[in-house]
C-alpha positions as CSV (number, residue, x, y, z in Angstrom):
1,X,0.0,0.0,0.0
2,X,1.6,3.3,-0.6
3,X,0.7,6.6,0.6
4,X,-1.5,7.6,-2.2
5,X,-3.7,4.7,-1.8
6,X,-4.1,5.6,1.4
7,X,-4.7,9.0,1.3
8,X,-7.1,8.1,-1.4
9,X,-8.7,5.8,1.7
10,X,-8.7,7.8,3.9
11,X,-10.5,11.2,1.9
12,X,-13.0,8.8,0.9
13,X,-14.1,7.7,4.8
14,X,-13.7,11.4,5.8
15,X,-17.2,11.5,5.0
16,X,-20.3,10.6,6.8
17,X,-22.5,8.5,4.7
18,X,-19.2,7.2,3.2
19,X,-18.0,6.1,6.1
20,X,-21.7,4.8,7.2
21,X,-22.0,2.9,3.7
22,X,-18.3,1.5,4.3
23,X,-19.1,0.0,8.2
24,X,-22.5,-1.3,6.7
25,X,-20.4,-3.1,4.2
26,X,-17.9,-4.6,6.4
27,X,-20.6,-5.5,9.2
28,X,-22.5,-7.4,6.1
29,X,-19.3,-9.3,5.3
30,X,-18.1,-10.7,2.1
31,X,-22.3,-11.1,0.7
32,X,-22.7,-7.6,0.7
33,X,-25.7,-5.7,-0.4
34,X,-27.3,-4.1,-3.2
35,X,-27.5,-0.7,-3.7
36,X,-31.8,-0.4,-2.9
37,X,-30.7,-2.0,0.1
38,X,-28.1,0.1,1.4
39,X,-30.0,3.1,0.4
40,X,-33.0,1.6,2.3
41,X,-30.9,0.9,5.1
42,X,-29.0,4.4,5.7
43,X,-32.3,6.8,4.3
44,X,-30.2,7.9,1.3
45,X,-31.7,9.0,-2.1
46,X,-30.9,7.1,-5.5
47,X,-28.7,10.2,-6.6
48,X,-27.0,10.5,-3.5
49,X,-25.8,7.2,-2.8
50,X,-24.5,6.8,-6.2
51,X,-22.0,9.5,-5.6
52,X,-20.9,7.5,-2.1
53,X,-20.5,4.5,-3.6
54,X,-18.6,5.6,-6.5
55,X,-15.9,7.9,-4.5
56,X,-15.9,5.0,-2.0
57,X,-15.2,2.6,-5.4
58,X,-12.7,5.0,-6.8
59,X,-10.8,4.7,-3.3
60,X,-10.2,0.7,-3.4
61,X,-12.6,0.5,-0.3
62,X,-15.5,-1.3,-2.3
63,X,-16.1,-3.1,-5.3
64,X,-19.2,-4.4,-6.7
65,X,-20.5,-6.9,-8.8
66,X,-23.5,-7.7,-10.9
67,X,-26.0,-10.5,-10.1
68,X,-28.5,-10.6,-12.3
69,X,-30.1,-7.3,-12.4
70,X,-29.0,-6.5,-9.0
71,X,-25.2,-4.6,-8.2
72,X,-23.9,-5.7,-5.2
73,X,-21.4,-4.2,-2.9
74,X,-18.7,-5.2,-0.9
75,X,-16.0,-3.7,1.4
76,X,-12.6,-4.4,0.0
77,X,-10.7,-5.8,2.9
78,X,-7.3,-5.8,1.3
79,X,-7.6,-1.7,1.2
80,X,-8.9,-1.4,4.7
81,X,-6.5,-3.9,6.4
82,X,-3.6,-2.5,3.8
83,X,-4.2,0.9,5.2
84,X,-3.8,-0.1,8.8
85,X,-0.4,-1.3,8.4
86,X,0.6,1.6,6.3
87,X,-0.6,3.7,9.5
88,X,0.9,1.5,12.0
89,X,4.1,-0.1,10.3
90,X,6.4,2.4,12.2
91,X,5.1,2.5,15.2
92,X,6.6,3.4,17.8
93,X,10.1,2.6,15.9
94,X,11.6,5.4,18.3
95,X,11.1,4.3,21.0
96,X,12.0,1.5,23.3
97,X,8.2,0.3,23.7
98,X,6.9,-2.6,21.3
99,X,3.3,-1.3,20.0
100,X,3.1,-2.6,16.5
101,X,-0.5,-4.4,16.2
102,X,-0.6,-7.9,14.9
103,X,-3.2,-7.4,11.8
104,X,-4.7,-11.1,11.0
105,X,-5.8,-10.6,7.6
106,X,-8.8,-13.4,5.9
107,X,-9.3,-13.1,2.4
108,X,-13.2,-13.8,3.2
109,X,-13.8,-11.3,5.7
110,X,-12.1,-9.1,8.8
């Protein structure tokens, strides 16, 4: 992960409903839900959540997929959990204490 990405990451959650949309996503887990759904869900208009989910999408944090007629979101734990350890990789590096956080990273969910 380099600091773009993150950056990128991080603007995106810097948002309310972003970062609402995102928890939803990653308390769903790997299923994820469609957009009627997470509009239904969080009280956001069509128009609205579009723009969410697209600078969430943009960002790495979510991806979607088509099933049938439905589009279905997902958080992107790769992004999230590569974010962390770009945050935390140092830590503490100057100083005597041990602080680095053990990250256990599942390719189906967090």
């Amino acid at each position: 992960m380099d600091k773009l990405n993150v950056i990128n990451a991080l603007d995106a959650l810097a948002q309310e409903s972003r970062l609402d949309i995102f928890r939803l996503l990653v308390e769903k887990g790997p299923e994820g839900y469609a957009v009627g759904l997470i509009g239904e869900k969080l009280g956001l208009p069509h128009a609205t959540l579009s723009f969410h989910l697209d600078k969430l999408r943009q960002a790495g944090l979510i991806e979607n997929q088509k099933q049938g007629r439905a589009t279905i979101y997902t958080a992107n734990y790769d992004v999230l959990v590569g974010s962390i350890r770009y945050l935390t990789d140092n830590c503490c590096k100057e100083s005597d204490m041990d602080c680095r956080i053990e990250i256990k990273q599942k390719k189906e969910c967090c």
